[in-house]
Residue frames as qw, qx, qy, qz and C-alpha x, y, z in Angstrom:
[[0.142, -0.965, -0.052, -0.214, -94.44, -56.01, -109.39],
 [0.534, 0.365, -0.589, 0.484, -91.09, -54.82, -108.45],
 [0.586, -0.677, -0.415, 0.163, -90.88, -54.91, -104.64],
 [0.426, -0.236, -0.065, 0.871, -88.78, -52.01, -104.67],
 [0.138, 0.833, 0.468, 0.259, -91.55, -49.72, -106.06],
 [0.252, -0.267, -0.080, 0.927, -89.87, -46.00, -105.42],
 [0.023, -0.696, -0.491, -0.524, -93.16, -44.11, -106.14],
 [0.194, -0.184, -0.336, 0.903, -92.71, -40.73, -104.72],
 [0.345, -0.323, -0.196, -0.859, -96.21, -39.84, -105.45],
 [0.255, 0.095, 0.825, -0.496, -97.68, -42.47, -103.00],
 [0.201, 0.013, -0.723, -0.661, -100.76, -43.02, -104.71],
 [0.566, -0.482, -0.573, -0.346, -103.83, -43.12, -102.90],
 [0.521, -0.209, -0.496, 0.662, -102.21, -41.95, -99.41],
 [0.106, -0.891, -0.126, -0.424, -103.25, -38.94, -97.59],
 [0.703, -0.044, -0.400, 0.587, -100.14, -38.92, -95.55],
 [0.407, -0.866, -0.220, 0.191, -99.90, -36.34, -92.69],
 [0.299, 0.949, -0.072, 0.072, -98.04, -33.66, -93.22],
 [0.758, -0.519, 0.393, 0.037, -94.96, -35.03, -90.89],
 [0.798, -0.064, 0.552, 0.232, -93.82, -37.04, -93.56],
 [0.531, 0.809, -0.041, 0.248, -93.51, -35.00, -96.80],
 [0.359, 0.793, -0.430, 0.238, -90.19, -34.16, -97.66],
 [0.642, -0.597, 0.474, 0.082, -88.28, -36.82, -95.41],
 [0.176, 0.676, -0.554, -0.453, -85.25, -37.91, -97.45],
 [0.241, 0.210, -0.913, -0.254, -85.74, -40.62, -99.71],
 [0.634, 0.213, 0.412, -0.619, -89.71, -41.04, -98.70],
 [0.380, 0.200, -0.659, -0.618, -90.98, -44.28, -101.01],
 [0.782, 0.010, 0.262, -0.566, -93.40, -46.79, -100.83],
 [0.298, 0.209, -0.916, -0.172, -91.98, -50.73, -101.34],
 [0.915, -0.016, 0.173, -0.365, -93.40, -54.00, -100.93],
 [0.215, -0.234, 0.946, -0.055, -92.22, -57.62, -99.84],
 [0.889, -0.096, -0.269, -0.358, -94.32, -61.16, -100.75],
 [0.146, -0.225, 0.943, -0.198, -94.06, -63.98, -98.82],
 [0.301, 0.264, 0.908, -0.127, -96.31, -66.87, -99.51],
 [0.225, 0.318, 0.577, 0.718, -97.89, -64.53, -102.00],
 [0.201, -0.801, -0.560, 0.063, -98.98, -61.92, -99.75],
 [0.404, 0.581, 0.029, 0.707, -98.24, -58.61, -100.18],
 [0.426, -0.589, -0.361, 0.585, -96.62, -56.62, -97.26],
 [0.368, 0.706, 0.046, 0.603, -96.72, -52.45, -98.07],
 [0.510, -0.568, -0.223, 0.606, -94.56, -50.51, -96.01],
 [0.071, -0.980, 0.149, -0.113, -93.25, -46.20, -96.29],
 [0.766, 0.068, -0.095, 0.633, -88.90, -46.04, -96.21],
 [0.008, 0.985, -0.032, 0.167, -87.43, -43.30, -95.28],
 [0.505, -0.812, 0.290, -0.035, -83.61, -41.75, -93.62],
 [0.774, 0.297, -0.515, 0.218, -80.58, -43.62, -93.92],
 [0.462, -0.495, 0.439, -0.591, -79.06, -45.28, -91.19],
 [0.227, 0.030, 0.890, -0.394, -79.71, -48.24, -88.44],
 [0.474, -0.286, -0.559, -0.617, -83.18, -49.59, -89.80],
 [0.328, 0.113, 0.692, -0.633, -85.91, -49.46, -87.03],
 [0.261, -0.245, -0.725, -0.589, -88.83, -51.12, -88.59],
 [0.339, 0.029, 0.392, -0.855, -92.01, -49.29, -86.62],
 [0.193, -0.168, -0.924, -0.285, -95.30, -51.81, -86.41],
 [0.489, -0.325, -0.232, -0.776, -99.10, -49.90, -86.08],
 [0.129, 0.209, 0.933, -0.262, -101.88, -51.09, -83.97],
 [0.161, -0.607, -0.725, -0.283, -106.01, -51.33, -84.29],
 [0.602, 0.501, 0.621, 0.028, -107.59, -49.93, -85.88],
 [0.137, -0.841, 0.283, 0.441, -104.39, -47.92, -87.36],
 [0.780, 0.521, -0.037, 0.344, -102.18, -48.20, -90.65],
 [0.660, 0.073, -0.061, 0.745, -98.67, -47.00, -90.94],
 [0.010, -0.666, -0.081, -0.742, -99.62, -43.47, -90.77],
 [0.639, -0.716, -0.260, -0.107, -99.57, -43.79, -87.02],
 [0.745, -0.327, -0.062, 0.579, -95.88, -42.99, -87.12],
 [0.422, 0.602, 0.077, 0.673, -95.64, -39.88, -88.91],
 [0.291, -0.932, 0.002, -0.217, -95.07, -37.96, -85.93],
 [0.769, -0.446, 0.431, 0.157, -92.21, -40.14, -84.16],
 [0.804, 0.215, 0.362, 0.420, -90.78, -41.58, -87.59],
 [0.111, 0.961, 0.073, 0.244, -89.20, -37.83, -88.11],
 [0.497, -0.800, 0.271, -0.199, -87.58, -37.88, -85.12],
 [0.961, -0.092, 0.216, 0.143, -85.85, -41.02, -86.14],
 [0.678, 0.674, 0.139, 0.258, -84.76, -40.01, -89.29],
 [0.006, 0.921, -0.298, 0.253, -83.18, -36.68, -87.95],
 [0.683, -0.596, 0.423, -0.008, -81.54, -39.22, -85.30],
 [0.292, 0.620, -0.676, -0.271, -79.86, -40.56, -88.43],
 [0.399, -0.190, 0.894, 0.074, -81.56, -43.77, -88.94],
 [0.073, 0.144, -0.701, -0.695, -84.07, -45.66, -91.44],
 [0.625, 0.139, 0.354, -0.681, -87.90, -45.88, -90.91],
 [0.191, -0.110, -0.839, -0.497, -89.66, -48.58, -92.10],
 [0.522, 0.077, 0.260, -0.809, -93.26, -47.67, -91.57],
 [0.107, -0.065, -0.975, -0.184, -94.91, -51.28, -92.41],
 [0.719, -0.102, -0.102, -0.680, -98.74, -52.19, -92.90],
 [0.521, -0.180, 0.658, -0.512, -99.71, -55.03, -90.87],
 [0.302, -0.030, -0.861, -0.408, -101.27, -58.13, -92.92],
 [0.113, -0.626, -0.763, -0.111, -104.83, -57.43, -93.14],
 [0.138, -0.847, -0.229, 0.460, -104.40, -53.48, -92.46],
 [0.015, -0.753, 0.128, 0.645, -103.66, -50.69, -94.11],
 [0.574, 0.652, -0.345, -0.355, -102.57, -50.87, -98.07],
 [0.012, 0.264, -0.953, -0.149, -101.08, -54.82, -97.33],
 [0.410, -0.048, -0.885, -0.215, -102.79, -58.03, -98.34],
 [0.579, -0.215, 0.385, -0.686, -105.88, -59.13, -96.61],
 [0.389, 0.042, -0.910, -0.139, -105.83, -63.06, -97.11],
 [0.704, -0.196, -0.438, -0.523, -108.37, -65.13, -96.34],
 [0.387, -0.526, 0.503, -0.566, -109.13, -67.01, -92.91],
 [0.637, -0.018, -0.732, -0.242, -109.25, -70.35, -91.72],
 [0.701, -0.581, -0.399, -0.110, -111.08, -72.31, -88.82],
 [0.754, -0.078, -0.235, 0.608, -107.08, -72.48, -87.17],
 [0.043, 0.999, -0.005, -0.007, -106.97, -68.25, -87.74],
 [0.772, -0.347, 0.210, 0.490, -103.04, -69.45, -88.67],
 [0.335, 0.701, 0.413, 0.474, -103.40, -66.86, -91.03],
 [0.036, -0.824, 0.107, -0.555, -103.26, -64.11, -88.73],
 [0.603, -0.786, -0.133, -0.024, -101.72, -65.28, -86.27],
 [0.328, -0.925, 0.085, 0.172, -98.70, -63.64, -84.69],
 [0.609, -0.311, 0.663, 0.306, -96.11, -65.74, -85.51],
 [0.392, 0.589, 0.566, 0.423, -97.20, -65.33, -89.49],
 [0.003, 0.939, 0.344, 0.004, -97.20, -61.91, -89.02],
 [0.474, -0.728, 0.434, 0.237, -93.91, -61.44, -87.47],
 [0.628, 0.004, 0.609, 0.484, -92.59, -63.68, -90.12],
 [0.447, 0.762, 0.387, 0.264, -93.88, -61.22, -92.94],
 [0.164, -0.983, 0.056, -0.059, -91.90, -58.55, -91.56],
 [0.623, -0.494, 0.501, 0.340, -89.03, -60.11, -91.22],
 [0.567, 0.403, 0.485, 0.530, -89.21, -61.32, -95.27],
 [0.340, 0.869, 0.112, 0.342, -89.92, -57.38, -95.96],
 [0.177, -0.870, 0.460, 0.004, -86.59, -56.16, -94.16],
 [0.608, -0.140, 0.599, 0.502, -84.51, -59.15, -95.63],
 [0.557, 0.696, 0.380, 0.249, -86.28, -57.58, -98.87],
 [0.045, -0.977, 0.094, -0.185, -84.93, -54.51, -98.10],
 [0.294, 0.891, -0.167, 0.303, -81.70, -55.66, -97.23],
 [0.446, -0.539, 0.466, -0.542, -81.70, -55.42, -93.48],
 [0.581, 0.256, -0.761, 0.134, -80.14, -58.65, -91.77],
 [0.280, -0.435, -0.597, 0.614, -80.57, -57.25, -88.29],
 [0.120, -0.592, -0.136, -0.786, -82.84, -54.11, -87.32],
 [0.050, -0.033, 0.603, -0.796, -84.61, -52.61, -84.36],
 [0.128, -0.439, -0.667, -0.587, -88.10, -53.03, -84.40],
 [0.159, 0.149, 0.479, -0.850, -90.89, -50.88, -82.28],
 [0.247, -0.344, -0.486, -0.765, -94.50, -51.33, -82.26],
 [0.141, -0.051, 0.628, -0.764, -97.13, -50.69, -80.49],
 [0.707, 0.157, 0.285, -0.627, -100.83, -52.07, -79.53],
 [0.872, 0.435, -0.039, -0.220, -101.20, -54.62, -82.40],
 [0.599, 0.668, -0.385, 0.217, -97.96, -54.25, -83.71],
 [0.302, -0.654, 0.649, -0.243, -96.08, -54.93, -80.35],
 [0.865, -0.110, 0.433, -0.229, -97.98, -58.37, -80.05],
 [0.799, 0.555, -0.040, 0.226, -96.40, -59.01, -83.47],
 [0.170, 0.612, -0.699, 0.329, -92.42, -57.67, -82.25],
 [0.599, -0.369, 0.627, -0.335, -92.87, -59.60, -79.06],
 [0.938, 0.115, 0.286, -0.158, -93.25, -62.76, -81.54],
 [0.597, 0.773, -0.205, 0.064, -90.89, -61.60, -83.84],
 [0.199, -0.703, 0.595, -0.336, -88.20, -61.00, -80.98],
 [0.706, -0.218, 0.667, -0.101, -88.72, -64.78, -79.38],
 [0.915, 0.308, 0.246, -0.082, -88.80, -66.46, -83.56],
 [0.664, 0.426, -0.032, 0.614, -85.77, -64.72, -84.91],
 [0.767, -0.577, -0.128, 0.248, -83.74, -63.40, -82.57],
 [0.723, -0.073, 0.368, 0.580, -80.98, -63.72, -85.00],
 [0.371, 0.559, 0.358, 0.649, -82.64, -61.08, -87.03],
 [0.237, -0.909, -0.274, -0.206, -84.14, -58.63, -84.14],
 [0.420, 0.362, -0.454, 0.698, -81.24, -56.21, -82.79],
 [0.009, 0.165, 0.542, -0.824, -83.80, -54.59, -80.13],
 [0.125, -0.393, -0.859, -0.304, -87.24, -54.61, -79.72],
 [0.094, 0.081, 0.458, -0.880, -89.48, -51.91, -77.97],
 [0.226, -0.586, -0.729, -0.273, -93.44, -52.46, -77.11],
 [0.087, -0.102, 0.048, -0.990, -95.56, -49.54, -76.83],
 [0.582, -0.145, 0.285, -0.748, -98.50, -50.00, -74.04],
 [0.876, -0.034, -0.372, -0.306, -99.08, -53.62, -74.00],
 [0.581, -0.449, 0.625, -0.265, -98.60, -56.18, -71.44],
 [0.129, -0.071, 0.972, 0.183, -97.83, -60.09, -73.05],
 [0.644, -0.140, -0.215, -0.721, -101.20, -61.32, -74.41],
 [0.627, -0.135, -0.763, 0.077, -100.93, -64.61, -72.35],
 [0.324, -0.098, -0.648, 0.683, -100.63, -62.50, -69.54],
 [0.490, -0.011, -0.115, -0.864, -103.81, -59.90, -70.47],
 [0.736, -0.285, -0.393, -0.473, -106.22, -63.64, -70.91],
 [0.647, -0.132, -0.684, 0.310, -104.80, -65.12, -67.74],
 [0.190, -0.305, -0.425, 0.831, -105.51, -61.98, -65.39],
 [0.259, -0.494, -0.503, -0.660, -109.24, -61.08, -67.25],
 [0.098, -0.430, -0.654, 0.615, -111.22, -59.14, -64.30],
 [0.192, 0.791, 0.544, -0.206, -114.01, -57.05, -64.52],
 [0.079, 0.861, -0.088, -0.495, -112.06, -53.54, -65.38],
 [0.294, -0.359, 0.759, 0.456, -110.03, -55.64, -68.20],
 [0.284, 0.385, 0.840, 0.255, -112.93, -57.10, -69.52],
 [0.215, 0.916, 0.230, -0.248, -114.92, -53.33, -69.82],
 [0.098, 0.801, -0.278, -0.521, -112.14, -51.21, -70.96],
 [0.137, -0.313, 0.840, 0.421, -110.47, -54.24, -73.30],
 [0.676, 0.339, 0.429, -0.495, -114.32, -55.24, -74.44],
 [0.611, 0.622, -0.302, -0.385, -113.20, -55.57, -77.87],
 [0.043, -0.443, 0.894, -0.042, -110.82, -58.45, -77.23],
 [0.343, 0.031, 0.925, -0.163, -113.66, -60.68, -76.77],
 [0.569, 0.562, 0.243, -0.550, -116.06, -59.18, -79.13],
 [0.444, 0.603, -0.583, -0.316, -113.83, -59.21, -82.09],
 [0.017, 0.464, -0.885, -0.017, -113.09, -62.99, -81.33],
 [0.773, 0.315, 0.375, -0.404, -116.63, -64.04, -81.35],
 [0.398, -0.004, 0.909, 0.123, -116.51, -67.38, -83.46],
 [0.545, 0.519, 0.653, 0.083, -118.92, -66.12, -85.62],
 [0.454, 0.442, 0.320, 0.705, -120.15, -63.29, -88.49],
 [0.241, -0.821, -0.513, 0.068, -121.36, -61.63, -85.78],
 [0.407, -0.587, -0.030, 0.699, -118.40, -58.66, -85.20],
 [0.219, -0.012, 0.549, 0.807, -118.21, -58.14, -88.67],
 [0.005, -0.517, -0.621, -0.588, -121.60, -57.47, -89.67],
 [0.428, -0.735, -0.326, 0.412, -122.19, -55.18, -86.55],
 [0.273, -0.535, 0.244, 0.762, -119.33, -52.99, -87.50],
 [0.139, 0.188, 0.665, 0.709, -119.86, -52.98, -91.23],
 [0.067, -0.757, -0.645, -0.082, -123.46, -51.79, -90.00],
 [0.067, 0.984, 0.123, 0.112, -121.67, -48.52, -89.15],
 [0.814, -0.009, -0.200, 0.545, -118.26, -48.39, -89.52],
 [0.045, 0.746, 0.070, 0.660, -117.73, -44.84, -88.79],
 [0.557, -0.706, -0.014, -0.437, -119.14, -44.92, -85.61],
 [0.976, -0.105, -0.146, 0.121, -117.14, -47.94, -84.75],
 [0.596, 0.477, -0.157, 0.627, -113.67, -46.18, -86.00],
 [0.010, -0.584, 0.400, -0.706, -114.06, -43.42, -83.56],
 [0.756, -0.633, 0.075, -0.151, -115.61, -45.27, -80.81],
 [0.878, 0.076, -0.153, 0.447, -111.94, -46.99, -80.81],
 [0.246, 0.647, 0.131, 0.710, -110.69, -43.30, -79.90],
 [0.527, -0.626, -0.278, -0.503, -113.37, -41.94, -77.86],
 [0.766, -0.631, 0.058, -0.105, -112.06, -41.52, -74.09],
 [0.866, -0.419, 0.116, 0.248, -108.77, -42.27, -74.50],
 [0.640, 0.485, -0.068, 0.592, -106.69, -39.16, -74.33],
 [0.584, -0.314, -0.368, 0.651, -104.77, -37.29, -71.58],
 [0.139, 0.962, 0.222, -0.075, -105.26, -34.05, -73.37],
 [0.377, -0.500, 0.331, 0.706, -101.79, -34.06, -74.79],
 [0.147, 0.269, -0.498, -0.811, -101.43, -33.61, -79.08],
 [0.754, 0.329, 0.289, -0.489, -104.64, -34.33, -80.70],
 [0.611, 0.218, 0.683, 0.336, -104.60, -37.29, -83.57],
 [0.024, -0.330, 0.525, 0.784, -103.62, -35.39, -86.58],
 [0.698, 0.543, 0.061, -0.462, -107.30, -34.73, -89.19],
 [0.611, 0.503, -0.512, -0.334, -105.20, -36.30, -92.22],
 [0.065, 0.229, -0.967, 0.092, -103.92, -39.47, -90.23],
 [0.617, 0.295, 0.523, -0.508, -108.07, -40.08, -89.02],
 [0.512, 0.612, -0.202, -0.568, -108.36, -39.95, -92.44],
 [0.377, 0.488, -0.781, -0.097, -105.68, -42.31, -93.72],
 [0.251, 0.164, 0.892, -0.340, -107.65, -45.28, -90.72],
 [0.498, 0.413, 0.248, -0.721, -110.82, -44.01, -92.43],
 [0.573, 0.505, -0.430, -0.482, -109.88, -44.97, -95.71],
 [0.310, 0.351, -0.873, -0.139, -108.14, -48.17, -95.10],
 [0.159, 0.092, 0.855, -0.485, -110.90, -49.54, -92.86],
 [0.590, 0.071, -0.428, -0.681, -113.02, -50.86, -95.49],
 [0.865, -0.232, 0.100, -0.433, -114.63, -54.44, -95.19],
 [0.908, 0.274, -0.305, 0.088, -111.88, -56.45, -95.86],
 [0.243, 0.299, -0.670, 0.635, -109.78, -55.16, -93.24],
 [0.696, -0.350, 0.190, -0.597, -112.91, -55.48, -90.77],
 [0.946, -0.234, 0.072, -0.213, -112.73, -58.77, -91.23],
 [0.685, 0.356, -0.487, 0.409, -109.03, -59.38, -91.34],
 [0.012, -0.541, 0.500, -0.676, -108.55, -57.56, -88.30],
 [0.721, -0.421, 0.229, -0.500, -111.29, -59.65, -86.58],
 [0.902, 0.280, -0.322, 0.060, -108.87, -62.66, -87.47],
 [0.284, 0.581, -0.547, 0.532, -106.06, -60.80, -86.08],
 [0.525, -0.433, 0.311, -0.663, -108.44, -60.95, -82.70],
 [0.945, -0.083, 0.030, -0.314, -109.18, -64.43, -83.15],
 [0.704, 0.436, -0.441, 0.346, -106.09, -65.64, -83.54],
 [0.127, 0.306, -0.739, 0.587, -104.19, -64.23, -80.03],
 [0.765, -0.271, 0.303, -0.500, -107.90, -65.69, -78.18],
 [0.936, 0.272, 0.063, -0.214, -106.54, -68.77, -79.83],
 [0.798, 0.342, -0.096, 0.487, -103.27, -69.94, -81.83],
 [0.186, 0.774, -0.222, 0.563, -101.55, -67.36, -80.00],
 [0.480, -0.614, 0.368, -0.508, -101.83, -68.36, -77.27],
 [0.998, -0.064, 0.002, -0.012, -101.02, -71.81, -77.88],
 [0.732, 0.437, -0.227, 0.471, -97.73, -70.81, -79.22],
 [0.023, -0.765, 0.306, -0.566, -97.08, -68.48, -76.27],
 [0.834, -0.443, 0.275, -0.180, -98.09, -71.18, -73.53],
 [0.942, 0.082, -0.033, 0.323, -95.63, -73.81, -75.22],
 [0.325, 0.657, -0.299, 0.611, -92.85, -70.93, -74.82],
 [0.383, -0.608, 0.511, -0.471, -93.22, -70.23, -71.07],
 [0.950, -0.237, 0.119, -0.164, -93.55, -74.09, -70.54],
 [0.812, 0.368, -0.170, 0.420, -89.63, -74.21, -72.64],
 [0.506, -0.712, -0.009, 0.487, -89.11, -71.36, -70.20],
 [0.547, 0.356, 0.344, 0.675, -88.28, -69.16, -73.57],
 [0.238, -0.708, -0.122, 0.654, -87.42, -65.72, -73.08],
 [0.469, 0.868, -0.031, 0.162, -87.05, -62.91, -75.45],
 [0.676, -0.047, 0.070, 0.732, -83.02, -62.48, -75.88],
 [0.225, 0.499, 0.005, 0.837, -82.77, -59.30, -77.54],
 [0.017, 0.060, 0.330, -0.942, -83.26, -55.88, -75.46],
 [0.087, 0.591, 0.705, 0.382, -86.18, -55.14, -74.70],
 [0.018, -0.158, 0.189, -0.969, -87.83, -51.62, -74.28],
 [0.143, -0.508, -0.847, -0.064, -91.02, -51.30, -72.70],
 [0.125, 0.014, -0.224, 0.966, -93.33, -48.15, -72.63],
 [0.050, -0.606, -0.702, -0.372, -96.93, -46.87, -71.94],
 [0.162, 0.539, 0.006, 0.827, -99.00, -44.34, -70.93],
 [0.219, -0.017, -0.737, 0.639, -99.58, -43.71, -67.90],
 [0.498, 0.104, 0.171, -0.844, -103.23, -42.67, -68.33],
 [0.517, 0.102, -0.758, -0.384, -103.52, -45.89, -70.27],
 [0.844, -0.427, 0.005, -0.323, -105.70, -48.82, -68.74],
 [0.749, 0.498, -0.316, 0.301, -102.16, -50.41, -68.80],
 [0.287, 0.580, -0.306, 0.698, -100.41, -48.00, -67.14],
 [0.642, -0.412, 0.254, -0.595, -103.37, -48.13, -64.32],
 [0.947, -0.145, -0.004, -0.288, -103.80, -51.62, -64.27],
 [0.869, 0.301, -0.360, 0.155, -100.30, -53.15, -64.92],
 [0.482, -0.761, 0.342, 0.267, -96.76, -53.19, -63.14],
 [0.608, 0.735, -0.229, -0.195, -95.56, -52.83, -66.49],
 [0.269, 0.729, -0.627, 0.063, -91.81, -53.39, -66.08],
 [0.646, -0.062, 0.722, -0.238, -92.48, -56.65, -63.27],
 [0.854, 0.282, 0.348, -0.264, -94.25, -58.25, -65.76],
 [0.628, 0.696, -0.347, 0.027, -91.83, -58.00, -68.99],
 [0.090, 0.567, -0.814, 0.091, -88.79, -59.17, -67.18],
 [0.674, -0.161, 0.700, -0.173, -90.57, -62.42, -66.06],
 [0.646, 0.701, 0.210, -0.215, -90.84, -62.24, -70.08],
 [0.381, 0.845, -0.253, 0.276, -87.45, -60.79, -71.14],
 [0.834, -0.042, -0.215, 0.506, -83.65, -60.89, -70.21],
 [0.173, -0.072, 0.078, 0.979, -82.62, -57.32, -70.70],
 [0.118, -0.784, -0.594, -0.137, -85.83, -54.83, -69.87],
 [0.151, 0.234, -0.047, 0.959, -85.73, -51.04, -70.02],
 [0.057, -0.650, -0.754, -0.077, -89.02, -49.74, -68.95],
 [0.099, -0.082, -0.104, 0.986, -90.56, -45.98, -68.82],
 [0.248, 0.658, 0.708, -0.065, -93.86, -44.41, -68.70],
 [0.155, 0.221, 0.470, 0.840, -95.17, -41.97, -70.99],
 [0.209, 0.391, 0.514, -0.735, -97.56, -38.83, -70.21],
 [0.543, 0.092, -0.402, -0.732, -100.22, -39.74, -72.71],
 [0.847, 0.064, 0.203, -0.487, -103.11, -42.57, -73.12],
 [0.798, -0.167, 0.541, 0.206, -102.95, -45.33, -74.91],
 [0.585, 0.743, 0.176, 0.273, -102.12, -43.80, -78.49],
 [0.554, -0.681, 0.177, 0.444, -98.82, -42.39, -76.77],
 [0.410, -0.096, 0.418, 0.805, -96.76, -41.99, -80.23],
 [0.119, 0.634, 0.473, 0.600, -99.82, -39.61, -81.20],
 [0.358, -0.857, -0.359, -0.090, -100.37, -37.86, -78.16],
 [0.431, -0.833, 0.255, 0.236, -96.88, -37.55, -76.51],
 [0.830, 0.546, -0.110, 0.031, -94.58, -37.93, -80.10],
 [0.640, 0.614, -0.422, 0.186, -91.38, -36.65, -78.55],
 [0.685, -0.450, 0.466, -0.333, -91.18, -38.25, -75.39],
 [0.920, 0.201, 0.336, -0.035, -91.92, -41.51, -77.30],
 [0.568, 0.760, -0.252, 0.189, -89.14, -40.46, -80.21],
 [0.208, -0.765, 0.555, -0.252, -86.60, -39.38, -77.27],
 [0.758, -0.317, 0.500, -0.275, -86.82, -43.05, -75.74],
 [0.899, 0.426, 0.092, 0.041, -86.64, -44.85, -78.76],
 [0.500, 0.725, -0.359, 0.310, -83.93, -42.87, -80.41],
 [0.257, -0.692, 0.610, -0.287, -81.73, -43.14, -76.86],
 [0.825, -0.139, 0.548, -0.008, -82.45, -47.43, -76.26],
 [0.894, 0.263, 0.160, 0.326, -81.25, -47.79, -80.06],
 [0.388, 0.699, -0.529, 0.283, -78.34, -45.84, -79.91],
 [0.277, -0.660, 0.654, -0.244, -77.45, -48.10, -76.75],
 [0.840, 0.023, 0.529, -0.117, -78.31, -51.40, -78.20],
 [0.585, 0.701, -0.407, -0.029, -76.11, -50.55, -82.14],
 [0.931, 0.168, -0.239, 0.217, -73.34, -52.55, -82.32],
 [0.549, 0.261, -0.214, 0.765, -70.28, -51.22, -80.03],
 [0.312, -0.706, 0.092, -0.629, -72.47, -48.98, -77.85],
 [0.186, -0.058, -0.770, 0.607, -71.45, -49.74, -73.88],
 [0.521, -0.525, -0.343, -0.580, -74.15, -50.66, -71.93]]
């Protein structure tokens, strides 16, 4: 398959309206180890390469990833390994399969595919935990790096308390050691899909009927259980690799941006910007009036912020 696929019909997408007609809209793919990574292009420009969370696909940017474009850069919208319309390999006892650091590396191989030597990357929930790895493994490749509502995961299982462990419940369910998350959910996925939802908007823009849709579809059984990998993995290998960093005293290098929402359990519970710099060198930090689904709820807030930290982190910008 060519990994430049330019299919401008999209095939099997129900893409939100957001995204028709952005210029040069196509649909490529990377391998690495013989997994297939599918990502959305768009814009010319700086490449920002935008990274979903659970229990989301790429189609969580089609509000924001506009906003870029106009700003006169290049969207990659990327599926996650084991989400959306990429590769769902198999697990192993280790979960080194999904974990972060494998993830982060797959992204990187589909923006050298594409080209891109250096980029910006932004993601949020899922996808952050994956930049935040990406940022500390290749450096060389990450120009700037912005996480959307999330606090380190070493620093989320080292500060577990009662209101962490209710509102973040899934963290420990999904990571259950056995078949036990999976066949639970597969017993009604539906119910599952929105309970992920359920409670946790401000009452800014509602989630967009054709993006539900586009999680609906791709949250068959094979991402159920990839994603519970994904889970098992940062209770696990992720945390190994994250402890042996702070013991090297390793820091993320690039910028970093940090945002959430200020209705979020985050936003309540954290000191957002404290915490990242004990994390980071260079920390922006800002809160957003929305939950935790902030690039659906509050799109151009979340656009604005972006688009301003990478025009001050391009090459030649005074900071």
């Amino acid at each position: 398959m060519n990994p430049h696929d330019r299919n401008h019909h999209l095939p099997g997408l129900r893409l939100p309206h957001h995204l028709h007609g952005l210029p040069g809209l196509r649909r490529v793919a990377s391998f690495r180890d013989g997994v297939r990574i599918n990502a959305l292009v768009a814009g010319q420009g700086p490449p920002v390469l935008l990274l979903h969370g659970y229990p989301q696909t790429s189609a969580m940017w089609h509000r924001v990833a506009p906003e870029l474009v106009a700003a006169g850069h290049t969207v990659v919208l990327a599926d996650l390994r084991g989400y959306g319309d990429s590769d769902k390999p198999a697990d192993t006892a280790s979960h080194e399969p999904y974990s972060k650091r494998v993830m982060a590396a797959d992204q990187v191989a589909l923006m050298q595919s594409l080209g891109f030597s250096r980029f910006a990357v932004v993601g949020h929930d899922r996808g952050a935990r994956v930049a935040h790895r990406m940022a500390l493994d290749s450096p060389e490749r990450v120009r700037s790096v912005a996480v959307l509502d999330i606090v380190p995961t070493l620093h989320m299982f080292e500060n577990v308390d009662r209101a962490m462990a209710s509102t973040y419940f899934h963290w420990f369910f999904l990571a259950l050691e056995s078949d036990l998350p999976e066949r639970l959910i597969l017993a009604d996925t539906p119910t599952w899909l929105r309970s992920r939802f359920a409670g946790r908007h401000a009452g800014g823009v509602p989630v967009d009927e054709a993006a539900k849709a586009e999680y609906e579809r791709c949250f068959d059984p094979a991402t159920v259980r990839a994603s519970c990998a994904d889970y098992r993995a940062a209770a696990g290998i992720d945390l190994v690799h994250d402890r042996h960093d702070r013991e090297r005293g390793r820091m993320v290098e690039p910028p970093l941006l940090a945002l959430w929402g200020t209705h979020s359990y985050v936003g309540r519970g954290f000191d957002v910007p404290r915490i990242w710099k004990s994390y980071a060198r260079h920390v922006e930090a800002a809160p957003v009036g929305a939950d935790h689904y902030l690039c659906e709820e509050a799109p151009h807030d979340v656009a604005h912020a972006l688009i301003s930290f990478c025009r001050n982190t391009e090459p030649g910008a005074s900071r």
